[in-house]
C-alpha positions as CSV (number, residue, x, y, z in Angstrom):
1,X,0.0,0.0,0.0
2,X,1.6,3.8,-1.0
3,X,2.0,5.7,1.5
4,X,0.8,9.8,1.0
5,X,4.0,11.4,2.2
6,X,6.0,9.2,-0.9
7,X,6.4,12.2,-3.1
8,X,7.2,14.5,0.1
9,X,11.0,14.6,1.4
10,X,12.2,12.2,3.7
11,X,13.4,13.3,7.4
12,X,15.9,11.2,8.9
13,X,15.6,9.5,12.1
14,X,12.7,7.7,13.6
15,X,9.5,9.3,14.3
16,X,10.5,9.0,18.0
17,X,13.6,10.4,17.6
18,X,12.6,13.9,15.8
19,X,10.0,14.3,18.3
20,X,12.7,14.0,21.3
21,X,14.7,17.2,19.1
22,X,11.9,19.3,19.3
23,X,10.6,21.2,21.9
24,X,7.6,20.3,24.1
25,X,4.5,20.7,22.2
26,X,1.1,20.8,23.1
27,X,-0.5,19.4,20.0
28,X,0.4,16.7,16.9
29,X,-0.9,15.2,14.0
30,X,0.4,12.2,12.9
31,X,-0.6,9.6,10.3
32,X,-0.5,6.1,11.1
33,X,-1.8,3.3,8.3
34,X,-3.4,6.0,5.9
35,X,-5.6,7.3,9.3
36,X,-4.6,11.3,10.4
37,X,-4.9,11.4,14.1
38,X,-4.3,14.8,15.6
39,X,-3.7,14.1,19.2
40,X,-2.7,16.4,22.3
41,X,0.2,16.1,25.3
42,X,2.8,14.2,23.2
43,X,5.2,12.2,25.8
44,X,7.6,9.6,25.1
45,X,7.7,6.1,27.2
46,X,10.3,3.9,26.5
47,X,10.3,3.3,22.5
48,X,6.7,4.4,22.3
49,X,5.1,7.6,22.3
50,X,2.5,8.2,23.8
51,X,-0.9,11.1,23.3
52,X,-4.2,11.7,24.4
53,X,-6.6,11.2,21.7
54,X,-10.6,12.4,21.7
55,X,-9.7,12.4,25.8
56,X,-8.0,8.8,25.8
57,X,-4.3,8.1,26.7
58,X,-2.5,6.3,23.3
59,X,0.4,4.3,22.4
60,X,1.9,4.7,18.9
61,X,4.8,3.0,18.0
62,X,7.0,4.8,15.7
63,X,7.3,2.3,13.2
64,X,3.2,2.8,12.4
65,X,3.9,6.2,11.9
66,X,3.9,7.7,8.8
67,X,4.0,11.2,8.9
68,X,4.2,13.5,12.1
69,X,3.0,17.3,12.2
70,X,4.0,20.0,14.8
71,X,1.8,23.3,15.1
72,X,3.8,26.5,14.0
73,X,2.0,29.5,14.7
74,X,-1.5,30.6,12.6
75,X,-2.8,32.2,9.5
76,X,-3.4,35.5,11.2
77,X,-0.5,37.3,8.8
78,X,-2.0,35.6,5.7
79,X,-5.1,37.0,6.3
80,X,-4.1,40.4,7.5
81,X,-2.4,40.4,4.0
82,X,-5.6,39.0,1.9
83,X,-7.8,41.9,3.5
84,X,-5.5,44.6,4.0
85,X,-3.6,44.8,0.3
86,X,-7.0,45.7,-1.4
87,X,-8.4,47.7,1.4
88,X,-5.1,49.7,1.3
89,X,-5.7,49.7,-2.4
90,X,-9.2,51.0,-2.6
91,X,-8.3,53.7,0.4
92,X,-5.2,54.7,-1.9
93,X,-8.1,55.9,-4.7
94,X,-10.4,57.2,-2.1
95,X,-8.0,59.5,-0.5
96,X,-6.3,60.2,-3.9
97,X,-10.0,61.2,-5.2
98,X,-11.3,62.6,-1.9
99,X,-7.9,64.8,-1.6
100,X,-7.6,66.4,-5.0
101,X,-11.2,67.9,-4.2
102,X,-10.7,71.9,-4.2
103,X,-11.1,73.2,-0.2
104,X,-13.2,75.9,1.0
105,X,-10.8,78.5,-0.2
106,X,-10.7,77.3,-3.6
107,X,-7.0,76.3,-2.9
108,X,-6.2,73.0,-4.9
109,X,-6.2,70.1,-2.6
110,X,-2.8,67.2,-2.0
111,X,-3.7,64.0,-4.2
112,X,-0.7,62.2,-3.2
113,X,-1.1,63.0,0.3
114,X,-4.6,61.7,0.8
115,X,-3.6,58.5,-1.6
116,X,-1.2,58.0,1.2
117,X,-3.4,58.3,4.0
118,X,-6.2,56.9,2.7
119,X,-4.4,53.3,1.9
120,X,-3.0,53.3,5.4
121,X,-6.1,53.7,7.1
122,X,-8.1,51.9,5.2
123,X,-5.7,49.2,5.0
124,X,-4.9,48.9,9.2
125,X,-9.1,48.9,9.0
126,X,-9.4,46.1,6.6
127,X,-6.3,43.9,8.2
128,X,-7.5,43.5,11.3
129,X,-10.5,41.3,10.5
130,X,-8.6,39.5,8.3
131,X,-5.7,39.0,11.1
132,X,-8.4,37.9,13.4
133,X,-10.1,35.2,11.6
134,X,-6.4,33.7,10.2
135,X,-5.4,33.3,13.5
136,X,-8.0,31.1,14.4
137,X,-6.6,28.3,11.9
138,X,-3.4,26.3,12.9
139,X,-0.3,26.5,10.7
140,X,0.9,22.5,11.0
141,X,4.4,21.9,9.9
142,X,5.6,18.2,9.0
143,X,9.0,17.5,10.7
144,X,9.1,13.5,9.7
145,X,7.8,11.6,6.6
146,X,8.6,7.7,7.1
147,X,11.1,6.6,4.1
148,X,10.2,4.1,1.8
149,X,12.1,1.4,0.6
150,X,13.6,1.2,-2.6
151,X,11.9,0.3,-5.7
């Protein structure tokens, strides 16, 4: 049976060995026999590790491991950038437009001024939604693929 992480690069070591490297984590995913289990409280005893699953303590043993994920952080810059380029955007024409407006004097107004202003604070405005909603959404990082034999 092919396993999913063939066409991925190979991390050397055993499952249980990478996870000693790295530093504690509070939550995996790992692949064992084609299932993805994510699991919580990682801990190694003796040559098996060991993590609570749906509230239950269990025993993996690295060799039915196929892949293992670590969290890294969240979305929350992704998303800050997917709402805030085109707000910034849009606010650069709004100020640009809004600015070049004659004043109460008659005085001609600052274009590239208000283009400047208006794509920062319409940008910082449309970021932040997106910054909150990426951050809810895990960034998962795979730090061992199990290696296949030859042929």
């Amino acid at each position: 049976m092919p396993r999913r992480a063939a066409g991925q690069t190979q991390s050397a070591g055993s499952a249980l060995e990478v996870l000693k490297r790295l530093p504690l984590q509070d939550r995996i995913r790992l692949t064992s026999h084609g299932i993805r289990i994510s699991a919580s409280e990682p801990s190694i005893k003796g040559d098996t590790i060991v993590a609570t699953v749906h509230g239950r303590k269990r025993s993996f043993a690295p060799a039915d491991i196929d892949t293992l994920w670590v969290k890294k952080g969240s979305y929350g810059l992704v998303g800050a950038a997917i709402t805030g380029v085109p707000s910034a955007v849009l606010g650069a024409f709004a100020g640009a437009s809004l600015a070049t407006d004659r004043d109460s004097n008659g005085k001609p107004g600052s274009g590239p001024k208000g283009a400047i202003w208006g794509a920062f604070l319409l940008g910082v405005i449309g970021a932040i939604p997106g910054a909150i909603v990426g951050s809810v959404f895990p960034r998962w990082q795979r730090v061992y693929a199990h290696a296949l034999p030859p042929g």
